[in-house]
C-alpha atoms as an extended CHARMM CRD file, in Angstrom:
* protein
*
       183  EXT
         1         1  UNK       CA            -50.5420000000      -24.8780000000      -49.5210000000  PROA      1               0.0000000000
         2         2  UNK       CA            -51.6730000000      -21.9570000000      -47.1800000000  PROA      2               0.0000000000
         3         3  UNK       CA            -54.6180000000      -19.4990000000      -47.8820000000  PROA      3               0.0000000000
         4         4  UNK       CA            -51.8060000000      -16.9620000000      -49.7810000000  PROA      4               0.0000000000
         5         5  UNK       CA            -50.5310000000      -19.5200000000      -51.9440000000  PROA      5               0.0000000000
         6         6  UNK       CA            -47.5480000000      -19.7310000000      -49.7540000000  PROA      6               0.0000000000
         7         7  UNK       CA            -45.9720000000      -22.7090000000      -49.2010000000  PROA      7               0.0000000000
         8         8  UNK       CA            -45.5270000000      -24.1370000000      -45.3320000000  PROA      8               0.0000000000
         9         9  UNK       CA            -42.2330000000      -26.1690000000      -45.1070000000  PROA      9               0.0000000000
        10        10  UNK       CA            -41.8570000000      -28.0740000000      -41.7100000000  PROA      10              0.0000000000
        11        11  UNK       CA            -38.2490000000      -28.2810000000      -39.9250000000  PROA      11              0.0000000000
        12        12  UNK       CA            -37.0210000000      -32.1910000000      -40.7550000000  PROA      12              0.0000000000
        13        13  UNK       CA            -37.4510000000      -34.4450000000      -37.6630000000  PROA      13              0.0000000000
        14        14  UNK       CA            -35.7900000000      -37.2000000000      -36.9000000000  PROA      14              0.0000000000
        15        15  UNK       CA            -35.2880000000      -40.1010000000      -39.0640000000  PROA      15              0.0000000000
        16        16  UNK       CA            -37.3550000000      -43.0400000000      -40.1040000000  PROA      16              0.0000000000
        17        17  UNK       CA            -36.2940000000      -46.7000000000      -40.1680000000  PROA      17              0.0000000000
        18        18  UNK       CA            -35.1910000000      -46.5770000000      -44.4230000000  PROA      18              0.0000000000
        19        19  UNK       CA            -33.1180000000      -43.4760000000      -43.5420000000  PROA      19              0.0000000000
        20        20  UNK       CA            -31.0050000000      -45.7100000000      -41.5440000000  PROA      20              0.0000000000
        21        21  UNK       CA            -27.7330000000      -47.2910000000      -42.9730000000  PROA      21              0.0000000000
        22        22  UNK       CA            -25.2170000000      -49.7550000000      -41.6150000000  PROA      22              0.0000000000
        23        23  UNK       CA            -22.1150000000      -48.2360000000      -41.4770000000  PROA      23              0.0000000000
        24        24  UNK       CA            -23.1220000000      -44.8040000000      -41.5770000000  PROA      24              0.0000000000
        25        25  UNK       CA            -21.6160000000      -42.0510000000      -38.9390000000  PROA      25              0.0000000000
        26        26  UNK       CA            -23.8380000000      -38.7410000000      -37.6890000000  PROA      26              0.0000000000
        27        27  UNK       CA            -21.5650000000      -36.4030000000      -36.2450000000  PROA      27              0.0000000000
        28        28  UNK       CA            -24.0950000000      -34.4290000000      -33.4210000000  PROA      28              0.0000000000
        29        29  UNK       CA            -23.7630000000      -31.1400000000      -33.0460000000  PROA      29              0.0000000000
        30        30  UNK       CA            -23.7370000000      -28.2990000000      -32.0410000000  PROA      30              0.0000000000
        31        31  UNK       CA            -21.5760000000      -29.6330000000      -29.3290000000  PROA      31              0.0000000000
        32        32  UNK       CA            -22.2720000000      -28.5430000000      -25.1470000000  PROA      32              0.0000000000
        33        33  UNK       CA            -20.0800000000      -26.7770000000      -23.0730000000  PROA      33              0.0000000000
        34        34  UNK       CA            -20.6600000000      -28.2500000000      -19.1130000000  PROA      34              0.0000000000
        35        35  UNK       CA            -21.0580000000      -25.2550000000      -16.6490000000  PROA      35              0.0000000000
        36        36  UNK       CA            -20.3520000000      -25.6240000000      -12.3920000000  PROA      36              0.0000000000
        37        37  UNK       CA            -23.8270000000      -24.6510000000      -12.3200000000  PROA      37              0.0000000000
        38        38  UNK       CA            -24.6100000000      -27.4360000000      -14.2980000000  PROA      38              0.0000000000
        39        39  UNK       CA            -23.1800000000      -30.4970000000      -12.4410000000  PROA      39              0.0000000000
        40        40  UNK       CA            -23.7650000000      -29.1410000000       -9.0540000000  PROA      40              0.0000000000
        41        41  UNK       CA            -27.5120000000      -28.6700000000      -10.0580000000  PROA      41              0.0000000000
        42        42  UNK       CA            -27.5390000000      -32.1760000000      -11.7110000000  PROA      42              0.0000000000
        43        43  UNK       CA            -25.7210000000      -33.6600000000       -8.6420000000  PROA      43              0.0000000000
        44        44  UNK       CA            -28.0390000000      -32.0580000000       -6.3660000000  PROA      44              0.0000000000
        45        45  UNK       CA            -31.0310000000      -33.2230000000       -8.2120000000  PROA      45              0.0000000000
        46        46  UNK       CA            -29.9690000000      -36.4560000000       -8.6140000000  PROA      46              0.0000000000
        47        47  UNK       CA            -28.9930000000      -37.0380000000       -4.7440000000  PROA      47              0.0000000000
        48        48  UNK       CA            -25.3160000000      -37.4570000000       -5.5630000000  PROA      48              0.0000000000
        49        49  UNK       CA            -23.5690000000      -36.2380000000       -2.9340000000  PROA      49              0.0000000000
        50        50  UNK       CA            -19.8760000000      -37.5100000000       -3.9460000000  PROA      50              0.0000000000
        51        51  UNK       CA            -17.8430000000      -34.5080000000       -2.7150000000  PROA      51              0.0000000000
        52        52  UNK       CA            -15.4610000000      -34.9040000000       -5.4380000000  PROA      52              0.0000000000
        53        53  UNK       CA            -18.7370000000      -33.8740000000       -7.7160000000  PROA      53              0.0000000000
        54        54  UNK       CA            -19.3340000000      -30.3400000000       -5.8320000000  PROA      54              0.0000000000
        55        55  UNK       CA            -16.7490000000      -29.4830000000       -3.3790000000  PROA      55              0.0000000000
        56        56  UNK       CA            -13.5580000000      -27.8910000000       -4.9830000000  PROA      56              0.0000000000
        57        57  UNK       CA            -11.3110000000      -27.9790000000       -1.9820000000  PROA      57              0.0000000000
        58        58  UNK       CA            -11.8000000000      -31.7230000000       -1.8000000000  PROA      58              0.0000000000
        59        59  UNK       CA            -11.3820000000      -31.9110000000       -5.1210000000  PROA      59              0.0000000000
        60        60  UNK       CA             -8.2610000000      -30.6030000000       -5.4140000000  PROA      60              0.0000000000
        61        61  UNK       CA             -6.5960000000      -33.5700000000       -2.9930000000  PROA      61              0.0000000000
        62        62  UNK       CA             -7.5010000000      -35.8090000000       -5.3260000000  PROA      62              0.0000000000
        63        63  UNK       CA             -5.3080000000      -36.9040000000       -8.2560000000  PROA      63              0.0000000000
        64        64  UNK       CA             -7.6220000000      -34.8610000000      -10.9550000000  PROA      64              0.0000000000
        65        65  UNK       CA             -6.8410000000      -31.5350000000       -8.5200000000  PROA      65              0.0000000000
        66        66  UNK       CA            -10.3930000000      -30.0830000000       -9.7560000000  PROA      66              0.0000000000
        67        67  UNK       CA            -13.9950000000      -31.4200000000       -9.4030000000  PROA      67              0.0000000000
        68        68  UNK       CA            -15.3460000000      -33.8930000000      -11.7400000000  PROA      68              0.0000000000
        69        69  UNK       CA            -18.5480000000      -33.5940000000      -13.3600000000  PROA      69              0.0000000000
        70        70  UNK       CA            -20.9740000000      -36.2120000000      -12.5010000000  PROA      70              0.0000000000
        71        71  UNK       CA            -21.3650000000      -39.1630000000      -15.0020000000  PROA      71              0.0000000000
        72        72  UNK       CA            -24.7440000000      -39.2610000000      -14.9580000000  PROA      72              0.0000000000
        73        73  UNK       CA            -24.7690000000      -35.9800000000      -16.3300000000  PROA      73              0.0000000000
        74        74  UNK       CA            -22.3970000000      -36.5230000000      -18.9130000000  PROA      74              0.0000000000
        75        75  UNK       CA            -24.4750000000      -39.3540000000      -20.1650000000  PROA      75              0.0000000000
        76        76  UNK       CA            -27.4770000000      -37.0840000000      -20.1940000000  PROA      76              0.0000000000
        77        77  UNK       CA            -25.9460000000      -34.2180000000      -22.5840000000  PROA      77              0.0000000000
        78        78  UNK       CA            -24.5910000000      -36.6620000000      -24.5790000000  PROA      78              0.0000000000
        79        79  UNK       CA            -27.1120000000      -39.0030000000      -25.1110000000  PROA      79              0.0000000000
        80        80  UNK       CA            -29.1450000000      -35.6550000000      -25.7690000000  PROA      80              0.0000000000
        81        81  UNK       CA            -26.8110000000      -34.7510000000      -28.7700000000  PROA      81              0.0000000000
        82        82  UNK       CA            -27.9450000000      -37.6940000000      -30.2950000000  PROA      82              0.0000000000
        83        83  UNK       CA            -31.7720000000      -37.6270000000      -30.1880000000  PROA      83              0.0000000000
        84        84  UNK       CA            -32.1700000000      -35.4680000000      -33.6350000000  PROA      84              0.0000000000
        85        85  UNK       CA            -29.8460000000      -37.8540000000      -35.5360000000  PROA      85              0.0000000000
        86        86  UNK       CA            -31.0580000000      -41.4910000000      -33.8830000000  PROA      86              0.0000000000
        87        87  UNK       CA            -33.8210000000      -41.2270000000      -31.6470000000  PROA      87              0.0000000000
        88        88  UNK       CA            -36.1740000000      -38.2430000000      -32.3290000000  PROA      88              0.0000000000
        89        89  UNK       CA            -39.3270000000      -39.8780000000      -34.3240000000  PROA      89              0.0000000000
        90        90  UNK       CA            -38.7250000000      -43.4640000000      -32.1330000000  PROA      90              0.0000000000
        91        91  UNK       CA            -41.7350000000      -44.9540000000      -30.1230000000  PROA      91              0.0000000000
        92        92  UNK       CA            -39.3530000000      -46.2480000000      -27.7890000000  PROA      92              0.0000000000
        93        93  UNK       CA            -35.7730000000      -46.4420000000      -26.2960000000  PROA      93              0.0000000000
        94        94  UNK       CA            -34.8900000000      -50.2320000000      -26.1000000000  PROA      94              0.0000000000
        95        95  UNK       CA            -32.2840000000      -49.9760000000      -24.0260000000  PROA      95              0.0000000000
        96        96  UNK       CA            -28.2060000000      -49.2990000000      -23.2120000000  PROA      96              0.0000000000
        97        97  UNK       CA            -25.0470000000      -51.3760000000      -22.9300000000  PROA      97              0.0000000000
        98        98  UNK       CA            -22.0140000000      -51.2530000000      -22.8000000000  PROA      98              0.0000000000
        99        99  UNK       CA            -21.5980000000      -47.5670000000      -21.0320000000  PROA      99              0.0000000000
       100       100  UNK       CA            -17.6820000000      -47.1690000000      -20.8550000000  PROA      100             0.0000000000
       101       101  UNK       CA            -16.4700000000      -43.8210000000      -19.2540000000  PROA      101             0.0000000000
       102       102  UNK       CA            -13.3180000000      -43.7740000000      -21.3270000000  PROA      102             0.0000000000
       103       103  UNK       CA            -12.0060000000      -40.0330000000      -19.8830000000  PROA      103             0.0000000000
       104       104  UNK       CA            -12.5650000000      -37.8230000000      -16.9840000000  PROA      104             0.0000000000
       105       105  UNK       CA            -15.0470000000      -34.7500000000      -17.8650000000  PROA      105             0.0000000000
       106       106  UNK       CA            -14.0100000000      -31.4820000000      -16.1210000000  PROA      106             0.0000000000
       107       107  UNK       CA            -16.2410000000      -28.0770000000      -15.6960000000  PROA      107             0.0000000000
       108       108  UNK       CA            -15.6800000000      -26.2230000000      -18.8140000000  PROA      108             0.0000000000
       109       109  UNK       CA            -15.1570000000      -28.9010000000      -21.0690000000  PROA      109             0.0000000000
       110       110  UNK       CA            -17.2250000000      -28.9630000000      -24.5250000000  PROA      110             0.0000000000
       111       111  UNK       CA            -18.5550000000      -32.3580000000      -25.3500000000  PROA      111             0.0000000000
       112       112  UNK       CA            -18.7850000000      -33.4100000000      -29.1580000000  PROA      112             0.0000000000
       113       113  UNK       CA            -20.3460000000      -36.8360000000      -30.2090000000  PROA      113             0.0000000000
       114       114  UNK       CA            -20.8160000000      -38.7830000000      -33.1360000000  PROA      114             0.0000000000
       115       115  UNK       CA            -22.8880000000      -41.9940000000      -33.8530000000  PROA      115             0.0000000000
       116       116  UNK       CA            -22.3910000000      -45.1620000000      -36.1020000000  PROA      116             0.0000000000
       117       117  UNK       CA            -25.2950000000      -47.2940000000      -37.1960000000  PROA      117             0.0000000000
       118       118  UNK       CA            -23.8400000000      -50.8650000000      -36.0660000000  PROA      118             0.0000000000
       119       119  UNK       CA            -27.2010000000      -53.0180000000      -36.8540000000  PROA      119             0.0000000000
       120       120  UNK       CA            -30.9430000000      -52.7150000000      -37.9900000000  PROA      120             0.0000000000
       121       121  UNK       CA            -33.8530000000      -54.7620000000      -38.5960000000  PROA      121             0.0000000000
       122       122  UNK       CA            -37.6930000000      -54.7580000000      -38.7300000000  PROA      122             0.0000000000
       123       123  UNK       CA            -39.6430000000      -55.6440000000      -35.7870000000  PROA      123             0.0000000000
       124       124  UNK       CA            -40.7320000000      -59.2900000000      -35.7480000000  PROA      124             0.0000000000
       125       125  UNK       CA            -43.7330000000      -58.4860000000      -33.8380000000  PROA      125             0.0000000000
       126       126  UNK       CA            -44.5960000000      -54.7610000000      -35.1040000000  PROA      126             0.0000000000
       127       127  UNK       CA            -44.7650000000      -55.1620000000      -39.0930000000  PROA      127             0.0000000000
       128       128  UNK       CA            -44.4600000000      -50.7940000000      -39.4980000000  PROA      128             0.0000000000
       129       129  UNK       CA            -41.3420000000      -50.2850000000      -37.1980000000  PROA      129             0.0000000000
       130       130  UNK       CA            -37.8400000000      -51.6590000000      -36.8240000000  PROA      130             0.0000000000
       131       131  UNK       CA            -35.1750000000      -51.9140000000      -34.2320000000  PROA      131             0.0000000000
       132       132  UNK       CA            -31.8470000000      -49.7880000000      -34.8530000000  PROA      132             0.0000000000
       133       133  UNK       CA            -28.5060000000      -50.2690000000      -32.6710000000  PROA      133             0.0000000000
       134       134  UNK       CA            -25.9650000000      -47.2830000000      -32.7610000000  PROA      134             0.0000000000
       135       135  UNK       CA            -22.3510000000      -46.8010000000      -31.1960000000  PROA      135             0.0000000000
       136       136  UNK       CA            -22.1130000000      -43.5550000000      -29.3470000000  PROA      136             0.0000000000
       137       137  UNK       CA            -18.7000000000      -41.9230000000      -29.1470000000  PROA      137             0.0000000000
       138       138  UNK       CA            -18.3750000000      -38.9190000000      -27.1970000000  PROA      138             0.0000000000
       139       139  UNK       CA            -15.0490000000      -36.5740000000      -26.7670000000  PROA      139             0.0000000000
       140       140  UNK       CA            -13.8860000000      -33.5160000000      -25.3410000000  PROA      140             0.0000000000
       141       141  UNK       CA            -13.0600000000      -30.1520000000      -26.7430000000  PROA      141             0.0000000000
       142       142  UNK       CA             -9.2150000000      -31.9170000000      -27.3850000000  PROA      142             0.0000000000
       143       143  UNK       CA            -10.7190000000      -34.6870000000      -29.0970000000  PROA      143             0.0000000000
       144       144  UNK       CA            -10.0360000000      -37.1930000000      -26.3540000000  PROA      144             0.0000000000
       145       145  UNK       CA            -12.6830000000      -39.7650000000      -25.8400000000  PROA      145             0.0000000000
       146       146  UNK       CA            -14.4700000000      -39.5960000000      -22.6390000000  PROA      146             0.0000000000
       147       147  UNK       CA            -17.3530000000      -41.9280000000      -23.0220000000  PROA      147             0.0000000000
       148       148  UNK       CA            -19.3100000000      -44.7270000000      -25.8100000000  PROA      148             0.0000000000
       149       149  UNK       CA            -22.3180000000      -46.5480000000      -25.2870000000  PROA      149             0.0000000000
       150       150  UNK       CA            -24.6200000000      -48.5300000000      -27.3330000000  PROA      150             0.0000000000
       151       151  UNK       CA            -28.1090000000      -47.9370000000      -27.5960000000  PROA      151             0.0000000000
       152       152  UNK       CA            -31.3600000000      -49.5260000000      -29.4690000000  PROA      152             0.0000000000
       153       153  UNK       CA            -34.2600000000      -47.7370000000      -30.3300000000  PROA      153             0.0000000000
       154       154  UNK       CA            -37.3580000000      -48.7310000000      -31.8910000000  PROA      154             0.0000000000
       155       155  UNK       CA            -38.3260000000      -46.3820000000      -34.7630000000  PROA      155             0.0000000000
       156       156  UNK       CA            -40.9280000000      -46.2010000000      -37.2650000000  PROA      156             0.0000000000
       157       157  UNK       CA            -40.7880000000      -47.2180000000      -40.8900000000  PROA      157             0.0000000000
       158       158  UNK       CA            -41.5950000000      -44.3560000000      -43.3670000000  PROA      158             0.0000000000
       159       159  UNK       CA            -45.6420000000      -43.6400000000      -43.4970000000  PROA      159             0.0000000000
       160       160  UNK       CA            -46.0050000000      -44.6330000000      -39.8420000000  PROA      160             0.0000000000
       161       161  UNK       CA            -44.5640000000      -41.9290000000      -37.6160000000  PROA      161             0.0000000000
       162       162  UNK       CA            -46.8600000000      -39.8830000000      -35.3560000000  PROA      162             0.0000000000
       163       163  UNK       CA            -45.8820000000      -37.0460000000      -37.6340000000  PROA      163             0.0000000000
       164       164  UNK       CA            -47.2630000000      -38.9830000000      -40.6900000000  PROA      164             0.0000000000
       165       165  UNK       CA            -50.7540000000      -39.2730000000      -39.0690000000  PROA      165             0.0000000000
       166       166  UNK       CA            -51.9240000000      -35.2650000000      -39.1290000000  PROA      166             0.0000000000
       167       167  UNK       CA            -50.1220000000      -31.9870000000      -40.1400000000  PROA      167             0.0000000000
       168       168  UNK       CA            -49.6130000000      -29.8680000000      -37.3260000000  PROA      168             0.0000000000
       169       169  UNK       CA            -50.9490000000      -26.3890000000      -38.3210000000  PROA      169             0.0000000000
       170       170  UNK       CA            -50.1070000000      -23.2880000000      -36.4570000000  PROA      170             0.0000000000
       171       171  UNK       CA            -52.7210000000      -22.4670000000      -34.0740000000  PROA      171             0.0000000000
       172       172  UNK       CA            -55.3890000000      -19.1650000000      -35.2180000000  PROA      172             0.0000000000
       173       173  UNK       CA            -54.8220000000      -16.5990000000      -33.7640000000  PROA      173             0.0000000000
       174       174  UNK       CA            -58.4900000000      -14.3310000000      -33.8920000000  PROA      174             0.0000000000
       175       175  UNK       CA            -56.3880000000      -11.5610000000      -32.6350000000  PROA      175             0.0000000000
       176       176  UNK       CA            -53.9150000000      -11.2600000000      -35.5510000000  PROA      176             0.0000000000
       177       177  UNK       CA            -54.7950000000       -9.0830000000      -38.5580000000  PROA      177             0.0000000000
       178       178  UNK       CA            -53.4980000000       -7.3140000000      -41.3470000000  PROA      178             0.0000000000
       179       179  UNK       CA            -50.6410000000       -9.1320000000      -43.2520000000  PROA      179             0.0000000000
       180       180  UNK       CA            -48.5750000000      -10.6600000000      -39.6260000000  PROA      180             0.0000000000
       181       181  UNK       CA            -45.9530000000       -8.6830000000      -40.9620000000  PROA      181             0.0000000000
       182       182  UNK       CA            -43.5060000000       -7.2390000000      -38.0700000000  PROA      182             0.0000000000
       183       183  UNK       CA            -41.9260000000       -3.3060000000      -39.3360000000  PROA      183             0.0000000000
């Protein structure tokens, strides 16, 4: 409880290893809409240089006629989509397989995902965490698949999360008086 009697209710956070279930789908969202800006500026930051990436006229001899945004970076927002539902209170990514690019990705389009839970156990060698293996599915604003990937991640088991160790409290603020109300 705070000083006023008020209660403080944290935002929820990721899950822990018991929230897990086989079988079980979390549809990500909200879901991302892919700018120019943004795969030009990931393609530039990333070295890419694949003309098909950033340069519409040679784009548009090719049998897509428009520029193609970068894989890399459709892996990134996607993979991002997923952190709340899968990955958010892990201690570790494990690792990737199975990265199929199942659709081209255009400027414009709006990525939606989903994940399934395919697999869990506990750790062998770490007693409070356990290992969790999800399907990623990915697909445009048509619903057309355009990419699905399996990932691992090493989460903690319920008691043991960094967020179970100390309450974060809102930092004082000597400044603030009166009742922090904002007329």
């Amino acid at each position: 409880m705070a000083e006023n009697g008020k209660r403080r209710i944290p935002t929820p956070t990721g899950r822990y290893y018991e929230d897990f279930v086989v079988g079980d789908i979390y549809v990500h969202r909200p879901g991302r809409t892919i700018t120019e800006a943004d795969n030009i500026n990931f393609s530039l930051m990333t070295m890419n240089q694949h003309p098909l990436h950033c340069d519409a006229n040679y784009a548009a001899k090719t049998e897509f006629k428009k520029p193609l945004v970068n894989s890399g970076l459709t892996l990134a927002i996607v993979l991002g989509m997923t952190v709340n539902d899968v990955s958010l209170k892990a201690i570790a990514n494990l690792g990737w397989k199975n990265i199929n690019l199942t659709g081209p990705v255009f400027p414009g389009d709006t990525l939606y995902a989903e994940s399934e839970v395919l697999e869990k156990r506990e750790s062998k060698s770490r007693p409070t965490q356990g290992i969790v293996t999800v399907e990623t599915r990915a697909y445009n604003q048509h619903g057309k698949p355009v990419m699905n990937f399996t990932r691992m991640a090493l989460v903690p088991k319920r008691g043991y999360g960094i967020d179970d160790q100390f309450e974060i409290s809102p930092p004082h603020n000597p400044h603030a008086g009166g009742s922090g109300r904002v007329d």
